[in-house]
N, C-alpha and C positions, 0 to 999 in steps of 0.2 A: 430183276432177281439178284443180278450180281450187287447190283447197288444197295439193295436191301440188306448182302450178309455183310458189306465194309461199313455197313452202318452200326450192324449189330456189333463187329467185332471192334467196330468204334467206342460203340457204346460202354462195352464190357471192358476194355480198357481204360478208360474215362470210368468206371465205377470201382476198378482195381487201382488206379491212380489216387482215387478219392480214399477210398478203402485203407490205402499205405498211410496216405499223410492223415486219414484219423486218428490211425492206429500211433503213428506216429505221434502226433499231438495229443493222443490219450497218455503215451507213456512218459511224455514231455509232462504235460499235467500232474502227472504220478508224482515225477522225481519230483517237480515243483512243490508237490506238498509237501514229500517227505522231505527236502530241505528246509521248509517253513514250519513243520510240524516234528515231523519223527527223528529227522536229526538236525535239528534248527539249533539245539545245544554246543553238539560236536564240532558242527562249519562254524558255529560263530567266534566259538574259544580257537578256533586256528587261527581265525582273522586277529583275532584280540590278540593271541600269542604273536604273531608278525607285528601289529601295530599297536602294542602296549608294551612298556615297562615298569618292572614291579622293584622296589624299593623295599626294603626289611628296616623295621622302624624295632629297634631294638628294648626289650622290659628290661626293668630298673629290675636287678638280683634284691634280695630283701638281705635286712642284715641279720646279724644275730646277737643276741643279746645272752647276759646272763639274769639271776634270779635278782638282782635290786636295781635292773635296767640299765646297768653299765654295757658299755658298747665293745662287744668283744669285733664281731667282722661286719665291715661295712664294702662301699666302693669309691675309689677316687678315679680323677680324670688323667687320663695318661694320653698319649698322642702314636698314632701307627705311623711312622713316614717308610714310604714306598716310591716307587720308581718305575715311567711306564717305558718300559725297555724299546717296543716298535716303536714309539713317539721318538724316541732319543733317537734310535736310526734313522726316519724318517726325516727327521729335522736336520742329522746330519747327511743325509743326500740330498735335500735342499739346498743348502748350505753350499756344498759344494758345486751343483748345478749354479746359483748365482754367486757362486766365486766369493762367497760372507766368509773370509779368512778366520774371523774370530767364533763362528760357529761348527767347524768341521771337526775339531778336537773337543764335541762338547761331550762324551762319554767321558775323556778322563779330565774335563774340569771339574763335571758333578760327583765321580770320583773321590777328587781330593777334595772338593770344598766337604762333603756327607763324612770322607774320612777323617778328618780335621775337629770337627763339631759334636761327631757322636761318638767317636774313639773307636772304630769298627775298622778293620783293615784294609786300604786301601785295595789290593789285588780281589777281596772277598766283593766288596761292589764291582770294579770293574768288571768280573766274572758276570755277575745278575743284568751289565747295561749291553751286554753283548748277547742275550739269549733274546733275540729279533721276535720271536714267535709269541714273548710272553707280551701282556697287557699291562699284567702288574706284579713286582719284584717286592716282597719286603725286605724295607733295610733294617729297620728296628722296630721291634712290637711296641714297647714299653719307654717313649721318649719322654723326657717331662716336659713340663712347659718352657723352663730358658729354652731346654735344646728346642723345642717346638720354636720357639721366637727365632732364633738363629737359622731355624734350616728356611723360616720364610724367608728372612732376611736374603741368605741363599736366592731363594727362586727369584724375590726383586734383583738383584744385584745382575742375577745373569739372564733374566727374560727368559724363561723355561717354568711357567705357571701349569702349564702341560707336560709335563717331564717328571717332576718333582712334587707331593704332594704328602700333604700331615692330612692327619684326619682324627679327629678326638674318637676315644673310644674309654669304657669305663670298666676299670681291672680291682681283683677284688685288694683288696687292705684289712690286713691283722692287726688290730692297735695293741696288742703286746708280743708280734712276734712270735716268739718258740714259750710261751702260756697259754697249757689246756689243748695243745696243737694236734694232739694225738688225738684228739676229742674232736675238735671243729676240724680237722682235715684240711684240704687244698683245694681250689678249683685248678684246671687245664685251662692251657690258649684260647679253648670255645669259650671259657668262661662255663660251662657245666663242673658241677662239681666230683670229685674222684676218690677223696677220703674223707672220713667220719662223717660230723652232721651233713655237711657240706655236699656229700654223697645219700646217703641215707634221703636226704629229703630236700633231692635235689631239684623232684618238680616243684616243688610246692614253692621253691626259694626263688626259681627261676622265672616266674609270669608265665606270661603268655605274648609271643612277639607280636607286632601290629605290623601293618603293610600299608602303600603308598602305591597308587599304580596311577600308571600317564599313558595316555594315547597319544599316538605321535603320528602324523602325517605319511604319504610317500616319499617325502625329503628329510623326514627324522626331525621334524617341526612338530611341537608340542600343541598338541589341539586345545580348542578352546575347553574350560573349565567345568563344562557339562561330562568333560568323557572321563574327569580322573575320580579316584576309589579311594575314602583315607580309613582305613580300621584303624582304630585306638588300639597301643601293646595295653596289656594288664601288668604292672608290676607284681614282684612275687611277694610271698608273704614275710613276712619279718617273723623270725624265731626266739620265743622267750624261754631260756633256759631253765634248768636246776642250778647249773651250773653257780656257786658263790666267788667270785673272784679271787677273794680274802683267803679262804678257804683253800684256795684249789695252790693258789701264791704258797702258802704254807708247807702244803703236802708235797710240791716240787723240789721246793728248798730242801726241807727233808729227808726224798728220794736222791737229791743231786749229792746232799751230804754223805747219807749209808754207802751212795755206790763209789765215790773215793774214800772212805772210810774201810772199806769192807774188801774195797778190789774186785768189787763184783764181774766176772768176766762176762756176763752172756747177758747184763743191766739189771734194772730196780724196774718196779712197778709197785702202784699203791693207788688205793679209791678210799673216797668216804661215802654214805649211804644213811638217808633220815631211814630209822625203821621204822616209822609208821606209817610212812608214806611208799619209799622206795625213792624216792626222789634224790640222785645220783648229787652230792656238794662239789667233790672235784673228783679227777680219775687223772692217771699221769704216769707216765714212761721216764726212764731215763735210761740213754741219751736220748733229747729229745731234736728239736732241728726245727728251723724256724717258716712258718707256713707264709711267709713274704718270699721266702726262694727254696721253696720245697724240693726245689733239684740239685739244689747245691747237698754234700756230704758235709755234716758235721764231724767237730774237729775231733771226735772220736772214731768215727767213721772213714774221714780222711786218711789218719793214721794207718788203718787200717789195709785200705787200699793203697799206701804207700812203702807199709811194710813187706808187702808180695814182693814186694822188686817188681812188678811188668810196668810199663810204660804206656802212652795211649798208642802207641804204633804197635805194640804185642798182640798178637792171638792171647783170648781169653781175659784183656782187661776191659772192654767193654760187658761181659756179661758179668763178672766180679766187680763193677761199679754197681750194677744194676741190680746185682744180689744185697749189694750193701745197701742200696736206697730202699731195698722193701724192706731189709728189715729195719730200720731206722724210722722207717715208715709206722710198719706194728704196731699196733696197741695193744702192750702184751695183757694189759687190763682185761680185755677181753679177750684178746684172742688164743693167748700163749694156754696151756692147760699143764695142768704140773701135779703131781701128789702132794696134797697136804701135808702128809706129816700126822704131827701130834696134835695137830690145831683141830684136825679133824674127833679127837677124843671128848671136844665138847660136846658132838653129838650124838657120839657112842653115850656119853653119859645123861644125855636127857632121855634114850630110851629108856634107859634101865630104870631113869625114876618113872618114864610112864606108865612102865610094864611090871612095877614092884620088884625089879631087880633087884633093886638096890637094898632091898628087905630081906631076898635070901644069900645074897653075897655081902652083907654090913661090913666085912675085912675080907683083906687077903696078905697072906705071907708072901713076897717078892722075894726069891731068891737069885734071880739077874738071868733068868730064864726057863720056859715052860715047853715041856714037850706035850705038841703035840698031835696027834698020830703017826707018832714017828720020828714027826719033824722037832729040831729044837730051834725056838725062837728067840731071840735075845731080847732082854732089856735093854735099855739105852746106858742103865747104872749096873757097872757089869760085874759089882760087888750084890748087886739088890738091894732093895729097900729096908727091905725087913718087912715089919708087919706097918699094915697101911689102914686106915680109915678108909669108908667111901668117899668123904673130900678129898684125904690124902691122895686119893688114888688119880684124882686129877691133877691137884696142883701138883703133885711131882711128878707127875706124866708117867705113869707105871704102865708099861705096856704088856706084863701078865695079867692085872688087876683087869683092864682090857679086855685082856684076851676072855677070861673068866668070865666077864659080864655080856658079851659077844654070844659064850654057848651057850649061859643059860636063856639069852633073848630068843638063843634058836637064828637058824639062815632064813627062813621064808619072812618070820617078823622083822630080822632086820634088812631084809632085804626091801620090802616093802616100804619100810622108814624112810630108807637111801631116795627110794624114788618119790615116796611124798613130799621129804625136802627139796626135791625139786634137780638132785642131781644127775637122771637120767633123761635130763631134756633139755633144751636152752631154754633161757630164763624169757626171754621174745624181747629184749632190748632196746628201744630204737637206737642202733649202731649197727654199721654194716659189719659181718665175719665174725659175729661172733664163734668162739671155739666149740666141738664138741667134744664131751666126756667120754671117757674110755671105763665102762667096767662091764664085771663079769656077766653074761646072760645068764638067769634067774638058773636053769635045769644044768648052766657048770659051774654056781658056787658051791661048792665045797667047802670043807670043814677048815680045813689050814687058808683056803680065802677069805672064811670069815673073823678066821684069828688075826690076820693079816690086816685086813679092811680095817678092825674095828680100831687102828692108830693109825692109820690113816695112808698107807702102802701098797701097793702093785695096783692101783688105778689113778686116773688121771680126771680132773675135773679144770673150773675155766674159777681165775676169779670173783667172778664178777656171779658166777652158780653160787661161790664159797660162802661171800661175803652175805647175799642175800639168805642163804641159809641162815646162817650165823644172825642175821636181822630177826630171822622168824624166832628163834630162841629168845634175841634181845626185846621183841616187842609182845610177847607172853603168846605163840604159838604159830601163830598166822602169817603163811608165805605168800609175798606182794609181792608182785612183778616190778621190777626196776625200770625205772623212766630218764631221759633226760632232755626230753621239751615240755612243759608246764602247758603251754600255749600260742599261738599263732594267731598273728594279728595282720591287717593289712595297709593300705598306704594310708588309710585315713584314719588308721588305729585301732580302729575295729576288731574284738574276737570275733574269731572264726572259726577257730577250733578250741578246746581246753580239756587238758588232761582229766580223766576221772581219777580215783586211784584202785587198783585193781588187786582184791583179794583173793587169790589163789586157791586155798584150803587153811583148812585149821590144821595143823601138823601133831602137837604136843598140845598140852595142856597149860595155860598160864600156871598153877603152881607147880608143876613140874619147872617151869622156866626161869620163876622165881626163884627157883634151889639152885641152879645149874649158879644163876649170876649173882649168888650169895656165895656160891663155892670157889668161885671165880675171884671174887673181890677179896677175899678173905686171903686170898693166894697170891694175889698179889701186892697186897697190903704186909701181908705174913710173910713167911719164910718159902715162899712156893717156889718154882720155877721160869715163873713169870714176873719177880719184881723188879726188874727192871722199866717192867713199863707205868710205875708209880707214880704216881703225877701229884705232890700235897694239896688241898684243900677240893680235891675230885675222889668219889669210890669208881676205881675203873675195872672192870669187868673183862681179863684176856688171859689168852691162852698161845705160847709159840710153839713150834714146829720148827724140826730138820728130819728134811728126806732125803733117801737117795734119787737118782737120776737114773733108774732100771731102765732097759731098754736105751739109752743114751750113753752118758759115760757112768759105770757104779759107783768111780771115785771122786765125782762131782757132789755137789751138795745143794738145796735150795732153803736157804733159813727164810721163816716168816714169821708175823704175829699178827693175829683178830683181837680185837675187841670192840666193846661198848662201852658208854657212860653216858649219863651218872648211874650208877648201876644199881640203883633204886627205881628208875625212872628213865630208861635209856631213852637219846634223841638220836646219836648217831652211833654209828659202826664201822668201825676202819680198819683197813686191812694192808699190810707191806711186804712184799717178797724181793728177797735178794738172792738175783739164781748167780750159782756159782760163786759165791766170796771166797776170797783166796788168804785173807786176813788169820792169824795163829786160830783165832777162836770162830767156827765158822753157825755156829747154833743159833737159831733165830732169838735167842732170848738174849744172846749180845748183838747182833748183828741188825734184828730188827725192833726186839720192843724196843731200845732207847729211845727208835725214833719215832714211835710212837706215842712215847711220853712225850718226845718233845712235841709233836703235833695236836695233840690233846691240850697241851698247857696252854696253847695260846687259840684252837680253836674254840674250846668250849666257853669262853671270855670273848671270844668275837659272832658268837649265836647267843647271845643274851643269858650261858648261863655262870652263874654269881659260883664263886671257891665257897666251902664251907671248912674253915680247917678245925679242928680239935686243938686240946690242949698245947698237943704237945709238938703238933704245927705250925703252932701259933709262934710259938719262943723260935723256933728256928728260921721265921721271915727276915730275910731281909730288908733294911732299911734303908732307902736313897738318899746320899750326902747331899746336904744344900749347898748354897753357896754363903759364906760369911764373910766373903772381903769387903774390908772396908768397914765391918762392925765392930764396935767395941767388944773387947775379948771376954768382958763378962759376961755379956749378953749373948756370945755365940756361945760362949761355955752353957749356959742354961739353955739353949735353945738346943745344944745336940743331947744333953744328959734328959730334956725331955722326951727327946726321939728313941731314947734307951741303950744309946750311945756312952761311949766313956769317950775321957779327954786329955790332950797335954798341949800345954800351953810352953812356947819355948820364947825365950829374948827377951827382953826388955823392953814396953811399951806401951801402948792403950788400944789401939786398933789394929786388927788382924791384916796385913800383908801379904800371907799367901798362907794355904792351906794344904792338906795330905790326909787324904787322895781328895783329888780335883770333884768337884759341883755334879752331880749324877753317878757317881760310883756307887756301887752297893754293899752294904759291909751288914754282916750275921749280929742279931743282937747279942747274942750271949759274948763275942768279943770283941765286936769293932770297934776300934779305937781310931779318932780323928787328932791329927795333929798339926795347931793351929800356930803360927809361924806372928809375931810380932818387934815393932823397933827395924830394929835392923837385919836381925836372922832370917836366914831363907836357908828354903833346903836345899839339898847336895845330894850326888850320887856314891855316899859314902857305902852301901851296901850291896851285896852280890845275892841273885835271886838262888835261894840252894835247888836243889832236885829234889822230887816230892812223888815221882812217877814209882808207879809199884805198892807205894806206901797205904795202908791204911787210913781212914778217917781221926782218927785218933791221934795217931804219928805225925801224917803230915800235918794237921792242924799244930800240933805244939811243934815243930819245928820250923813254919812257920811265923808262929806268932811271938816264939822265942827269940827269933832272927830279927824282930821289929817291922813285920808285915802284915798284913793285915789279908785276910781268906775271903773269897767269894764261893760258893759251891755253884756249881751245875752239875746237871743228870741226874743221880740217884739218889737225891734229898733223903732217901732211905736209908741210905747208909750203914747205920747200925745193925740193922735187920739181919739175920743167920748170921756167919762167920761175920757177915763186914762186905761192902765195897771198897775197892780200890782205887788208888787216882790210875786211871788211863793218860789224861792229858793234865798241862799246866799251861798257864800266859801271862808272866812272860816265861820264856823258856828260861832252863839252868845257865848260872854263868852271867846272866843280863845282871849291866850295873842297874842300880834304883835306889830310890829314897827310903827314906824308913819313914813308914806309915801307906806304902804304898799296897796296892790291891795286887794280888795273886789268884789270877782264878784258876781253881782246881776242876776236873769234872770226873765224878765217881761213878763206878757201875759196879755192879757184881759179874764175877768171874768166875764165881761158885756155881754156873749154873748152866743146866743142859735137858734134852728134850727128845 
């Protein structure tokens, strides 16, 4: 009996024992699966993460290009050398352990050899070989190749292949520096980009990285070639611009000139723009700063920060560097937002022809200011016009005439207009920041805001809104959205992407637009406001502007000028602000049409289009001196009296010796006279150049030519036109000895004029 129940409870133990370890080896089972099945992924990437290493195979940045495939930004190969700081310790307690005299001071040989080579200050590396903890020190990002060649030379010389170490890496490169910079922007140290295109369309520039991965052993032994991983990077896309080179090259020079010209305190900005496409030619800041060292302060900028008085040990010069790098930075193309002005009038004047304004306002009396409701607002002409035509009332920028055509439009119609043109939105750009416009909400314009508005006062718009506006007028209605990538190509050349061109809305009416750019041309051809920005053998289609600075300083100023041409047939649209000039005359129709014309004059000849001049354009070209040394004298005699030249022959001889003015000078037909030197005569610096500054076109030319000089114009080929331009400038200066028969270049503007 007893035996019976130690067998049972034998038993039952022996099934409770069985029981455990089933139960046991069931849950054994479980986990086994669920390590092979349900988280077969997670355990394996830990392993992998312990006994892999992953390698970052770096994408080729795409370059960028402009619109006839010149290569604005690329990448070249630069070299990182760095320093593994524990390796340098390490080696030097070796060192000392087996008593290697010559390896114990190996921090400060690699020191001075790195200091010596790269011009970095010796105390600054020895600081970086003494931080034990790091792996890896940079001593320089951006080494070239000599110093690459040198610093190995280094690591041979001193046996420290492990200590010291280059490593190629690829940095981006501007091929013209500080051209279009404001536009293409900069990349940072990742090599990601940080301003303009460079930023805007920074994935698409950038690839896609590839990777490398190695399995390595328990000893850090590289497994055999089954276990490694290789993804190919993607290179990124290559950018083909609007951008024209030629074009853009122009329009800087231009901006660089108005803003020492002008003294513009606060810089220039200026775009060009095809209007029929939108497709952006050049866009440009000045001062600008060059996108190969985008952190350095340019030397208007520098000044800047060195006329504060602080120092880099000061409180507050670190964040006034950094104030001065943004704005240097700017694009005030687009970002900066400012009042038009009177430039603005062009579009106050195409409503009126939409809306038949201009039918029941056909004149207006200017008396040099209009009250109204209460308020008295001035003209710019603080005597009045007088009585004005509806062209008159543009080309002399009448800002009652304005105002008048303003009430009868009514606020909700022109309100409406403002926004159709596109000035209560941004224009969608591709550029990063663009600005946004400041005006009034529809339910608080009021009567005295829309007197105000309608010349272009108390709001604030972006360039780059203005310009495109100003397009929709020049190309007969139709507001297109502004571009500055065409297309996008990849490593093997391929498009990938391509612009469409994108029409916005019809705005105006093409003959409405048509009148605006006949009223325009007319005005500046004519006696308008705008002739300075004439340009001979082009009808150029503009209008300039000075605002005040409301809201900032009142007694600042920002002069500009818009226009189109050929203003029969517009192709582009250009626009220039000079905020703040400090210059006697601060009016954008001195300060900026000139340079207008002059960007006109050689743009519209470097886009394929042909000068058409008139009669009486024709007589006033000038002619290019040849060369005739060495011809016989009768023969260059005929050969300039056919170029329509006159002549004087001085000395005794048969072949010419030397002549006046020299082979490529430019002399006006109506008086240039060449004076060809024979035998033995040669000329002298028997005459003194007189002063000709202030003068007339009439004056200075016969004083002059009386004097035995011989005249070039630039600027305002128009000369003649209302009262007369005046010479602003001469070359050579008064007072200079020179020959007689030499060139005087004069350059005219009108000075009768204001906005």
């Amino acid at each position: 009996m007893q035996s019976t129940r130690i067998s049972t409870k034998l038993t039952k133990r022996a099934f409770g024992g069985l029981a455990v370890i089933a139960v046991a080896f069931l849950v054994l089972v479980i986990r086994i699966f669920c390590l092979q099945t349900v988280d077969f992924d997670y355990y394996r990437n830990k392993v992998l993460d312990q006994l892999t290493t992953e390698s970052t195979i770096l994408s080729e940045r795409g370059n960028i290009y402009d619109s006839n495939g010149v290569l604005l930004a690329t990448n070249k190969t630069a070299y990182r050398v760095f320093i593994a700081p524990k390796t340098i310790h390490d080696e030097m307690k070796k060192a000392k352990k087996d008593g290697n005299a010559e390896r114990v001071d190996l921090d400060v040989k690699i020191s001075r050899g790195l200091s010596e080579l790269l011009g970095i200050e010796y105390d600054t590396i020895y600081t970086m070989t003494g931080k034990t903890t790091s792996l890896d020190a940079t001593v320089l990002r951006e080494a070239s190749s000599e110093q690459a060649d040198d610093v190995l030379k280094l690591i041979s010389d001193l046996k420290v292949s492990n200590c010291i170490y280059v490593e190629p890496t690829n940095v981006r490169y501007y091929c013209y520096s500080d051209l279009a910079t404001h536009v293409l922007g900069f990349t940072g140290r990742d090599g990601d980009g940080l301003y303009g295109l460079e930023y805007y369309y920074n994935k698409q520039l950038a690839g896609t990285p590839g990777k490398f991965i190695t399995a390595r052993d328990a000893y850090g032994n590289e497994m055999p070639y089954e276990y490694q991983s290789y993804i190919d990077a993607i290179d990124g896309y290559d950018l083909n611009t609007t951008l024209d080179i030629k074009i853009q090259a122009i329009l800087e020079e231009q901006l660089k000139a108005t803003y020492v010209e002008s003294g513009a305190q606060a810089g220039v900005a200026g775009m060009v723009m095809n209007v029929k496409t939108g497709a952006v030619y050049a866009m440009g800041t000045y001062p600008d700063f060059d996108s190969n060292d985008a952190w350095t302060l340019s030397a208007e900028y520098a000044a800047q920060l060195e006329s504060s008085g602080l120092t880099a040990e000061d409180e507050g010069y670190s964040a006034l560097r950094s104030s001065l790098l943004n704005q240097m930075w700017q694009n005030k193309a687009l970002t900066f937002t400012y009042m038009p002005g009177s430039t603005f009038k062009i579009i106050t004047t195409a409503m009126a022809i939409e809306t038949g304004t201009d039918k029941l306002i056909p004149t207006c009396t200017c008396r040099g200011q209009l009250n109204v409701y209460g308020s008295i607002i001035h003209c710019h002409k603080k005597g009045g016009h007088g009585v004005l035509s509806f062209a008159g009332g543009l080309q002399q920028s009448c800002n009652p005439y304005m105002m008048e055509l303003a009430e009868k439009i009514g606020r909700s119609t022109f309100y409406n207009y403002v926004k159709n043109f596109g000035y209560l939105e941004k224009t969608g750009i591709d550029l990063p920041g663009e600005g946004i416009s400041s005006f009034w909400d529809e339910g608080a314009f009021g009567p005295v805001d829309l007197a105000v508005a309608s010349f272009g006062q108390n709001f604030k718009i972006s360039m780059i809104q203005h310009l495109t506006a100003i397009s929709a007028v020049a190309n007969g209605g139709k507001l297109i959205q502004p571009y500055m990538v065409e297309s996008m190509t990849d490593a093997d050349g391929n498009i990938v992407w391509q612009h469409d061109t994108k029409e916005i809305r019809q705005v105006v009416s093409e003959s409405a637009c048509k009148q605006v750019a006949t009223i325009l041309k007319e005005g500046v051809a004519g006696d308008g406001g705008s002739k300075n920005a004439y340009v001979a053998g082009y009808r150029v289609a503009a209008k300039t502007g000075t605002s005040e600075k409301i809201g900032d300083d009142e007694t600042l100023r920002i002069g500009s000028c818009v226009a189109f041409a050929p203003a029969e047939d517009p192709e582009i649209a250009i626009i220039i602000i000079v905020d703040e000039p400090t210059c006697t005359n601060v009016y954008g129709s001195y300060v900026a049409a000139p340079y207008i014309a002059n960007c006109l004059e050689q743009m519209l000849p470097a886009l394929g289009i042909e000068a058409e001049y008139t009669a009486e354009e024709s007589a006033k070209l000038e002619v290019e001196v040849g060369n005739y040394m060495g011809m016989m004298s009768f023969s260059a005699k005929q050969s300039i009296e056919k170029a329509g030249l006159s002549v004087e022959i001085i000395g005794n001889g048969e072949k010419v010796t030397a002549q006046v003015p020299a082979a490529g000078s430019k002399l006006s037909k109506q008086n240039g006279k060449i004076i060809l030197y024979v035998g033995d005569w040669a000329p002298n610096n028997e005459l003194t150049v007189p002063n000709v500054i202030g003068m007339s076109a009439s004056a200075a030319n016969r004083i002059l030519i009386n004097a035995g000089f011989n005249i070039s114009i630039e600027g305002a080929t128009n000369y003649e036109v209302g009262s007369g331009a005046e010479v602003v400038a001469q070359y050579p200066a008064a007072g200079t000895p020179a020959t007689r028969g030499d060139v005087v270049s004069v350059t005219f503007r009108h000075t009768d004029v204001s906005d």
